[in-house]
N, C-alpha and C positions, 0 to 999 in steps of 0.2 A: 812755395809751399801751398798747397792746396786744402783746403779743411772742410769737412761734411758735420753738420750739426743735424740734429732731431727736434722737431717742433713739439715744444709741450704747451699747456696752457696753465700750468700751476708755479711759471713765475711769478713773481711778485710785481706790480705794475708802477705806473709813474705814482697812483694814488695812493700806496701801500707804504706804509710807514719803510723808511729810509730803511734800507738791510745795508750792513756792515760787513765788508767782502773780507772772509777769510781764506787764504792760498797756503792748501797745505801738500807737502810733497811724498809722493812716494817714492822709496830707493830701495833698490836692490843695487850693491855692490858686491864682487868676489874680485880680491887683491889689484884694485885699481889705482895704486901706489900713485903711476905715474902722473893722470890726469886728474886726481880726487882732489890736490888742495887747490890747483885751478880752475876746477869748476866747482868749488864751494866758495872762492871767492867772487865769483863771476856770478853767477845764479844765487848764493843763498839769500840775498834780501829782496829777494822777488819773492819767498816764500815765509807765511810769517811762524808757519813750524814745520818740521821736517821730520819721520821717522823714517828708518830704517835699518831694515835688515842684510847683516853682513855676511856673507859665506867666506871671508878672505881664513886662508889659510897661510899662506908664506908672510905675508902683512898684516896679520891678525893684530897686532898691537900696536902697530900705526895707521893703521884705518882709526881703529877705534880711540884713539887718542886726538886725532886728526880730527875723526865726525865729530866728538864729545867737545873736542876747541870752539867748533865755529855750532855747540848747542844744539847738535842735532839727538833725537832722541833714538838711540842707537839699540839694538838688539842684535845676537849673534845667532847662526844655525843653531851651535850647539847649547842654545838656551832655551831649544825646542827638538821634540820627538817625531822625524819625521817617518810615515810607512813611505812616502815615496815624494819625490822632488821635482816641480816644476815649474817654469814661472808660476802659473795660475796660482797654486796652491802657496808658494814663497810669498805673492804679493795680495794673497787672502791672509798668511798670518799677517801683514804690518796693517791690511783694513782692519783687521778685527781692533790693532793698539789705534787706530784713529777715529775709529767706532768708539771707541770706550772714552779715548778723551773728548773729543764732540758732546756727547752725552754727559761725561762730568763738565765739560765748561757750562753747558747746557745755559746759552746763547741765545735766546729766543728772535734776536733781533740779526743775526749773522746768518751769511749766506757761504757756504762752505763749498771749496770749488776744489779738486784731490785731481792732482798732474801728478802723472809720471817722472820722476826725478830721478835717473840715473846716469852715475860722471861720465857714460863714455858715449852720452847721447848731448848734442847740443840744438840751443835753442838758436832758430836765423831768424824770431820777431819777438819781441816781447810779450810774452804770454800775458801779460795784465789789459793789454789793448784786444789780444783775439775776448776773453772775458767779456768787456763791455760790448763788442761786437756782437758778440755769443746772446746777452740782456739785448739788445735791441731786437734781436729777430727772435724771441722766444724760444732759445735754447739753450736747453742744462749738457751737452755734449759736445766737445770738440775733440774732434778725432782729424791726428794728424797724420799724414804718407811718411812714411819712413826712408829717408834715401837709401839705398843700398850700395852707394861708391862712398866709397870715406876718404879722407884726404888719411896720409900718413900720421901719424902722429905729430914728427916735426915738421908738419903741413899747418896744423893747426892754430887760429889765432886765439888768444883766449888773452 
């Protein structure tokens, strides 16, 4: 896995009072039945809150009973009006609910890091080590290569 950060200079330094790393996730799911409670038991305590937004239609009610079990703060399409549908715009509604809770925890001492959280995308390193990696070289972005060969499903170790 290969990762490109961007240099800022408005992290916080060794001298700056201790910031408190919050990992929060983003999720878009549609009717991901099969991989969803395996990868909320695999990944969700790497994240210490999680929203997302559901498109499932066939699984509508085990998604959401599913995400709701393991706490995650769930939302559905049609609890929103859309003109038109695309990731971008899908994963601007769940920033705007993790905008709003940021703001009410209003945390002055937390340092808030928002990964893409979706069940049919898996992690091959622990994302809390690229983080600290991320703090040592002066960057708020890790962007990761997406593979484009997927193993089969019952390929998959989880």
């Amino acid at each position: 896995m290969e990762t490109r950060t961007q240099q800022h200079t408005s992290l916080p330094t060794e001298n700056d009072t201790k910031m408190n790393i919050k990992i929060i996730g983003l999720m878009l799911t549609r009717d991901d039945k099969v991989v969803l409670k395996k990868w909320l038991s695999k990944y969700h305590d790497w994240f210490d809150i999680i929203f997302c937004l559901d498109g499932s239609q066939r699984f509508k009610n085990e998604s959401k009973a599913l995400l709701e079990e393991f706490g995650v703060n769930y939302y559905h399409d049609d609890d929103f009006q859309f003109t038109k549908k695309s990731d971008q715009i899908l994963r601007g509604v769940v920033f705007q609910k993790i905008k709003t809770h940021i703001q009410a925890e209003n945390d002055k001492n937390a340092e808030y890091w928002i990964f893409i959280a979706h069940p049919d995308e898996f992690y091959l390193t622990p994302f809390p080590k690229d983080i600290e990696t991320a703090k040592k070289n002066n960057a708020e972005l890790i962007e990761y290569n997406v593979y484009h060969n997927f193993p089969h499903t019952s390929e998959i170790e989880i």
